[in-house]
N, C-alpha and C positions, 0 to 999 in steps of 0.2 A: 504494500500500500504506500503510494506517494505521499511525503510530508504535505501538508496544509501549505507552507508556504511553496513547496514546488508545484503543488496544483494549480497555487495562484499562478503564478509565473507561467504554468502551462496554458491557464484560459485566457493570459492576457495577451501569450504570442498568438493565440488563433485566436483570437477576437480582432488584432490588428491585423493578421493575414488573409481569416474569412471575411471578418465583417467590414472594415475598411479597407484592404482590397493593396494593402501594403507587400512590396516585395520583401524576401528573406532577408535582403542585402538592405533595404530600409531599416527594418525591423532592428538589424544586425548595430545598426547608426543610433537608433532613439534608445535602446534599452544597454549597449554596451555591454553585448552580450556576443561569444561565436557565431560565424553563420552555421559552424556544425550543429552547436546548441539548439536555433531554433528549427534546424531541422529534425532534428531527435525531438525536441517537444512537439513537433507539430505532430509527427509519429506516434507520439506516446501520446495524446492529445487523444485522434481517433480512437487507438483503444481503451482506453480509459472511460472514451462515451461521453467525451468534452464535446468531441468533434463528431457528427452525425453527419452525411453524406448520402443526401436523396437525388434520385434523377427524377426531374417530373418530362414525361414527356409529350409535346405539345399535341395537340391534337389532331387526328389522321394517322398520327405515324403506331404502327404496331410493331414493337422492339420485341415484345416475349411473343410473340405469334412467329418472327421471324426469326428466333433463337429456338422456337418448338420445331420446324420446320428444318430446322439445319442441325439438329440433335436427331432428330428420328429418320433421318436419311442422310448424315453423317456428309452434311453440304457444305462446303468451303463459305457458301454466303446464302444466305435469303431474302429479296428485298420484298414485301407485302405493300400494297397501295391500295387506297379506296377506289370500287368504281360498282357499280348497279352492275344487275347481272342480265346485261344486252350482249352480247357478241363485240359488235363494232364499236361501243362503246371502250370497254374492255381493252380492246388492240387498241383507242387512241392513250387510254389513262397506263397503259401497260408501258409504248412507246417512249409516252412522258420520259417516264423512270427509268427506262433502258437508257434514254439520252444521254441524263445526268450521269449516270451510270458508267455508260462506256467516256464521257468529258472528261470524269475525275481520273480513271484508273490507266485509260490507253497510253503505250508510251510513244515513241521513237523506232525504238528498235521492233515493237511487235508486229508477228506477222499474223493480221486479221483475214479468217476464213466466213467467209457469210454465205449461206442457203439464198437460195431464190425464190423461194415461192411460198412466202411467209406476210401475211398482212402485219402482221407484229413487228416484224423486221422492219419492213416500209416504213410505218409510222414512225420508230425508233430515228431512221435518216431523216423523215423528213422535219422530226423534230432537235433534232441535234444543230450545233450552231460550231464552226471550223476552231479544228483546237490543235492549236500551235506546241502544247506540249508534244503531240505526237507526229509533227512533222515527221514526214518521211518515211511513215510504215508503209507496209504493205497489204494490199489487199487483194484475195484471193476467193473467186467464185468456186463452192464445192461443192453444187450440184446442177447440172446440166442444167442451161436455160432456152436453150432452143425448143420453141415449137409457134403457139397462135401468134401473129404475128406482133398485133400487140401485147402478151403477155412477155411475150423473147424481148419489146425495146423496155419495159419494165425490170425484167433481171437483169438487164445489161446496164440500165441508169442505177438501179440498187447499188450494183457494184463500184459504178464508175463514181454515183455521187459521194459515197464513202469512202473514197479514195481523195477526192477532191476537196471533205470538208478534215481529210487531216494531211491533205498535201504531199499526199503519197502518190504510189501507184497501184494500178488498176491490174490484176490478171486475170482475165475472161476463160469459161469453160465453154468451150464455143459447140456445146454437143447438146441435144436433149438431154431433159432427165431420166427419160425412159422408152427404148427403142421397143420396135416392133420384133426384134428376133437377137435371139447371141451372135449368130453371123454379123447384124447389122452393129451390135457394140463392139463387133475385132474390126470391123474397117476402120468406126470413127477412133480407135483407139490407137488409128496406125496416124492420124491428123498431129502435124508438127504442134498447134496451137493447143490442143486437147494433151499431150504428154506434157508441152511446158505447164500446165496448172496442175493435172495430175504430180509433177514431178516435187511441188513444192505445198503439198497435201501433209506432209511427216514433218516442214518445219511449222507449221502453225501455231504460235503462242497462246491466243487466242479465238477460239468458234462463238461464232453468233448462229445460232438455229433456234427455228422454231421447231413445235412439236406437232404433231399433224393424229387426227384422231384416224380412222382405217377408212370413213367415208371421206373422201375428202373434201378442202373449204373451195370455197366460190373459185378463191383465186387460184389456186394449182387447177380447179377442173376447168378453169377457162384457158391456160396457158397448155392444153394438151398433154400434158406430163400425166399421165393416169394410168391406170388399168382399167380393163374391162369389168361390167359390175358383175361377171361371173369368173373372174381373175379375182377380184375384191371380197366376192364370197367365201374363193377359197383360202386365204388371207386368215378372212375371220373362222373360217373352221380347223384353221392350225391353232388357232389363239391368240392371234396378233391381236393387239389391241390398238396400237399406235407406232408411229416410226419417227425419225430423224433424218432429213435428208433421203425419202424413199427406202430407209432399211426399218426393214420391221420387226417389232420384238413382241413379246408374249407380257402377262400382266407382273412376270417375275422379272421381266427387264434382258430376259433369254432372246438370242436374237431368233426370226423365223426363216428358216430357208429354205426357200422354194424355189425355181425354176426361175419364177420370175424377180429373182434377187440378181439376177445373171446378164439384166436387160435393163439394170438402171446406172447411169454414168454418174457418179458421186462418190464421196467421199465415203471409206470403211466407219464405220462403227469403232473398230479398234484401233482408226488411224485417227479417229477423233478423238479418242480417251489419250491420245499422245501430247493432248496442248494442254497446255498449264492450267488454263480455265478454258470451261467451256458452258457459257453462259446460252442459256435457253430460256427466252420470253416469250410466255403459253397463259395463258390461264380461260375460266369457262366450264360450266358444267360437261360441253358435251367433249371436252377434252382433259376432265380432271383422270379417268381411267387411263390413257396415254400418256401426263404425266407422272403419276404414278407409277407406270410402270418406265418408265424412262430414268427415274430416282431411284427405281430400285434395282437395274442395272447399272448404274451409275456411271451410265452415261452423259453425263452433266453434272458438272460442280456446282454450279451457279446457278438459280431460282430467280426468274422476273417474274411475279403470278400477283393475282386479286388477292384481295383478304376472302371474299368467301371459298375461294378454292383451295385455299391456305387450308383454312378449317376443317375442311374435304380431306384435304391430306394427312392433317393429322390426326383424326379422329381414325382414320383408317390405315396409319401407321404399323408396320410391323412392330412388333413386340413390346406392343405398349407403349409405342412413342418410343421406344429405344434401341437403338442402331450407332454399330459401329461404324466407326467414320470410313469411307471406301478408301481401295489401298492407291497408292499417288502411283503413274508411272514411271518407268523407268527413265524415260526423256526427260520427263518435269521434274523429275526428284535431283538429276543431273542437272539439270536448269539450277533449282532454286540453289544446290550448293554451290553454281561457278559465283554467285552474285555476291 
């Protein structure tokens, strides 16, 4: 137990550091006292229960909704946002957040991989504003965006405008996402433009994808990229639930492979868990079954979603909410120790 007169001394250095707003090196000037000193009482302050230490947080923002979400699927980050449970709404308040999102964190040196056929994504570009921290990245289309004619100048500005608002460069997947036959994916595969972005698929630091429920949204079925709805049956009678990039997996996050896994021009599953982060902005009732199974192959580090579908996913969490954290790759884990 601290003497009476050290307790004094204790409430008076946090009274002038919390409540007047004084630095240690101040503090250190008026009381002629160490600066180690009032770093030690300010320490022994809080435990003592001098110093009591609350975050209120403002309103809108869900901090423990996005710390339950990133504990029960073992997610490098969660970001939760308000929005009504409309579709299109949704993808604009989703956007929002990715904006900020990708402003804060993108570097220089990253090399950004982005899906095509994603409304979340879109909104994401067209809400973001050029950021000079990341001058010079790179950006890299990883899934086919040939097909309707205007849906192909759409993937192609995706890329190109996210290239532009960090003054980077632009590499085009100049292929569909999803050909008529395997013969027809070995030809385009033999296309100089199609290996240069294939080729640079395993440095990716960074994936932006959306997550796609097994019917597909407006936009991929209007850019031709699809299957047949008895292609899409058979899909759903493996147990797909949802895919990444036209690779499709089961509700345990197992990928499914069929025939027609052989016929889409995009990035692997397993060449996507190679980048450090792999941020996917989804959220929506008819896609919380897809994301969920997508967290729980862990194919995705990173959560952009709604708060109701947040709640979705945790109520419906494996083991109670409780999940270990997924295992990092070998590329990223070599990443993070060169740094």
């Amino acid at each position: 137990m601290a003497r009476i007169d050290e307790l004094r001394l204790m409430a008076k250095v946090a009274r002038l550091y919390y409540g007047e707003g004084l630095s240690q090196a101040e503090i250190t000037a008026r009381l002629d006292i160490h600066q180690s000193t009032v770093s030690r009482l300010l320490s022994r302050a809080q435990k003592a229960g001098i110093v009591r230490i609350t975050l209120a947080a403002p309103s809108g923002l869900h901090s423990e909704l996005e710390d339950a979400v990133q504990a029960a699927y073992g997610l490098r980050e969660a970001i939760v946002v308000d929005s009504i449970e409309q579709e299109d709404q949704i993808v604009r308040d989703l956007g929002a957040a990715a904006a900020f999102y990708l402003e804060t964190t993108l570097k220089s040196k990253d090399v950004v991989g982005i899906s095509s056929w994603s409304a979340a994504l879109l909104a994401t570009v067209e809400a973001m504003h050029p950021n000079p921290r990341a001058k010079g990245a790179r950006v890299v289309q990883i899934l086919g965006g040939i097909g309707h004619p205007g849906a192909e100048l759409h993937a192609t500005l995706l890329t190109r405008r996210m290239a532009d608002l960090l003054s980077g460069t632009a590499t085009l997947l100049p292929a569909p996402g999803a050909v008529g036959s395997v013969e027809a994916k070995q030809i385009m595969l033999k296309e100089r433009y199609v290996l240069e972005a294939i080729a640079l698929f395993k440095s990716i630091t960074v994936a932006l994808v959306g997550i796609g429920a097994v019917e597909p949204s407006r936009l991929l079925a209007s850019s031709g990229n699809v299957f047949s709805n008895q292609e899409l049956e058979s899909l759903s009678a493996h147990g797909a639930v949802g895919d990444i990039c036209l690779r499709f997996f089961d509700a345990e996050g197992t990928p499914v492979v069929t025939p027609l896994n052989d016929r889409v021009i995009a990035i692997e599953l397993e060449d996507l868990k190679r980048a450090n982060r792999v941020v996917a902005i989804a959220g929506g009732r008819r896609k919380t079954a897809a994301i969920r199974g997508a967290l729980q192959g862990h194919w995705i580090n990173v959560l952009i979603t709604d708060k109701a579908t947040a709640e979705r996913l945790v109520r419906t969490a494996p083991d109670n909410g409780r999940s270990r954290p997924a295992p990092v790759s070998t590329a990223a884990a070599k990443r993070r120790r060169s740094r």
